[in-house]
N, C-alpha and C positions, 0 to 999 in steps of 0.2 A: 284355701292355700293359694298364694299368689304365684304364678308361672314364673319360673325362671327366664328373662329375658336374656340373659348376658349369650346364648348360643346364640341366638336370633339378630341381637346388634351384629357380633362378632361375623356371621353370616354374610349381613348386610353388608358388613366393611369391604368384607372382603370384596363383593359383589361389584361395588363400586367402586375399589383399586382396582381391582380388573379391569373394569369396562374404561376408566380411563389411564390406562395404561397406552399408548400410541400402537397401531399396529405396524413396528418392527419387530416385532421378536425377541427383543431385547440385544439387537446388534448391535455389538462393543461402537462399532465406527456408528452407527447411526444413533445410538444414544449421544457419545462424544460431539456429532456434529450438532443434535438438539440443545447441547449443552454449551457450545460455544455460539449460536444463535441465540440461546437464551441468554448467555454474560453480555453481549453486546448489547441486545436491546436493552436489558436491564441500566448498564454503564450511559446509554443514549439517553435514557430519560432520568435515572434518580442520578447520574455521574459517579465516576470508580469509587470514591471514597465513601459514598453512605451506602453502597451495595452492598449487601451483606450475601456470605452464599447460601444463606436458605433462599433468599427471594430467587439468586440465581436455579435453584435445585425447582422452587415450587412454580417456573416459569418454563423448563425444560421439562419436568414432570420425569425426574430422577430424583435418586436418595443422594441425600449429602456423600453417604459413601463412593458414589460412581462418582459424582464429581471428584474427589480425590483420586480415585483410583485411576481414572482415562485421561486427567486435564491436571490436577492439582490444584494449587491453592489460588486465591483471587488474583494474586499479582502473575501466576503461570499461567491463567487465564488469559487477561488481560496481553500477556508475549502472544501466548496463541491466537488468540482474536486480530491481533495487529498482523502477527507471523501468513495469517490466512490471507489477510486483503494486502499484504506487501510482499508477495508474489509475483503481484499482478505487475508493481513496479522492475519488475527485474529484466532485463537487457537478454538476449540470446548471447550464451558465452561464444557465441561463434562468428561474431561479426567478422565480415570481410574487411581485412586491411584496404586502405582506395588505395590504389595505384595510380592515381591524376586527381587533378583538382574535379574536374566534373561527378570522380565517382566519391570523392571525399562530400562534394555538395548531395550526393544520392544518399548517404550512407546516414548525416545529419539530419538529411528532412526526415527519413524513416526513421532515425532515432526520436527525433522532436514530435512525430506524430504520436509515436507508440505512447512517448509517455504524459504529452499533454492530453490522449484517449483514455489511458488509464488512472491518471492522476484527479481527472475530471468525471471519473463516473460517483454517482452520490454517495456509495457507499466508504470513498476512500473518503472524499470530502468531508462525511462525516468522520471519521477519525482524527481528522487535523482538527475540527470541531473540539472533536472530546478533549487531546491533547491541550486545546488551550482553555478551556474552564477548566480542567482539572490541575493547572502552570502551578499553583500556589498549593492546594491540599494535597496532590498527589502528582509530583513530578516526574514520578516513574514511567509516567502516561509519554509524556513529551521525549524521554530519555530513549525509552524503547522504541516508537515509530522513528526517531529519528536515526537510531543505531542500526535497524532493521529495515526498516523502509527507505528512506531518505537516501542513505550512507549505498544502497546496491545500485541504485540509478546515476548514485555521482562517481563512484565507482568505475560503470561502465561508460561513462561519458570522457572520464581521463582516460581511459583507455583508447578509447578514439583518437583522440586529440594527440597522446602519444605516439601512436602508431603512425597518426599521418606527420605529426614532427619528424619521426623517425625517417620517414619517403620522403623529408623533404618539402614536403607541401604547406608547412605552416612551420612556426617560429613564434619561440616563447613558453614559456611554462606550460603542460597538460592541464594542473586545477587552475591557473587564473584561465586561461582558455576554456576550460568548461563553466566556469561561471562566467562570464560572458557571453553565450551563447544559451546559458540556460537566462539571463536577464531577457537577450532581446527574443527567444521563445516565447517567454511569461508576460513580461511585460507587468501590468496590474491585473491580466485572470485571477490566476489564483486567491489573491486577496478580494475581488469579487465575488465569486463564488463560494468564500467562505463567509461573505458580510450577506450572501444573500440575494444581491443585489445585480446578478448577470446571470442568465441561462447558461446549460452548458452546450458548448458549441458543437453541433452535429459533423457529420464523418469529413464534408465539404470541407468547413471553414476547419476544423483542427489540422489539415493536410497542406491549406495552405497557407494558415499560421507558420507550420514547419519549413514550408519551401521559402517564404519569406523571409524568415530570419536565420536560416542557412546562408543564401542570398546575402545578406547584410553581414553578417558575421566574413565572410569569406573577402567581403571588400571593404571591411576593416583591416583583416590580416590578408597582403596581397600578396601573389607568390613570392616563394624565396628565392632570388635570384645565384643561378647557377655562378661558383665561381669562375671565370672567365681562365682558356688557358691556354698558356705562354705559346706565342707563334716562334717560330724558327727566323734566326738573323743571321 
């Protein structure tokens, strides 16, 4: 009589889901987080649209069910993997209004540092990356960093630019003024560094990228002159 094996496989299985099970404990948040590391790498190498989410599930080392259940579907993935690294682009809501042109020039460099440091570290780089292979199969890619990430930076940069309108210090529309100051920030970086083809600039040079074209920016729009008023005759 031949042994029945099926207890012994069944054993085995088990033996070795167990052992490669990660040791958290099976915490919600740190399954989630395995889970949104794993869609990313996955989107990084096959690209959003032929990732399927078993690959994502058998790369986090969860069941298709947690993925649904902590994250959702490929495209809710996809917001949250963006949602995660475009954070990092987001402005302090609490910027100081300048009260003078010097602290308006203080306010810019600090803005233009923050977000040419964060804009330029490789893992956001890589998202602009995915966004444009993915322009043509799945443009949801491009839709969402630009809605979510993009759109909070430009955001809080009109808001700058308004506020020192508002004191006086500058003249002319908030968005065309913030794109112009985000040109002579950038310059050609960013398209560099997505061709590949420029290193990213350490803490030095991103500081004095921003002091420079604060600088420049500020003696394009030259103060606003105070209007003049009426002497006594």
């Amino acid at each position: 009589m031949v042994p029945d094996s099926t207890g012994v496989k069944g054993e085995a299985m088990a033996r070795t889901t167990k052992s490669e099970r990660p040791p958290d404990g099976g915490d919600p948040a740190a399954v989630r987080g395995r889970i949104l590391d794993a869609a990313f790498a996955a989107f990084m190498k096959s690209g959003y649209a032929a990732t399927s989410t078993l690959e994502i599930a058998r790369r986090a080392r969860a069941s298709k069910r947690e993925l649904y259940a902590l994250v959702g579907n490929k495209q809710e993935m996809l917001i949250a993997c963006i949602t995660e690294r475009a954070r990092r682009l987001e402005v302090p809501a609490d910027v100081p209004a300048p009260g003078d042109r010097e602290a308006l020039a203080q306010v810019l460099a600090s803005f233009g540092t923050q977000l040419v440091r964060e804009i330029s570290d490789p893992a956001v780089v890589a998202v602009f990356r995915l966004a444009i292979a993915e322009a043509i199969q799945a443009p949801e890619v491009a839709r969402t960093l630009d809605s979510i990430g993009r759109e909070a930076s430009r955001t809080a940069l009109r808001e700058v630019m308004a506020r020192a309108r508002k004191a006086g210090l500058l003249d002319g529309r908030p968005a065309e003024l913030a794109e112009q100051f985000s040109g002579l920030l950038w310059r050609d970086l960013l398209l560099s560094l997505l061709l590949g083809v420029a290193e990213r600039p350490n803490a030095r040079e991103i500081a004095e990228r921003a002091r420079d074209a604060a600088a420049a920016f500020l003696q394009l729009h030259p103060a606003v002159a105070s209007p003049a008023k009426g002497g006594g005759g």
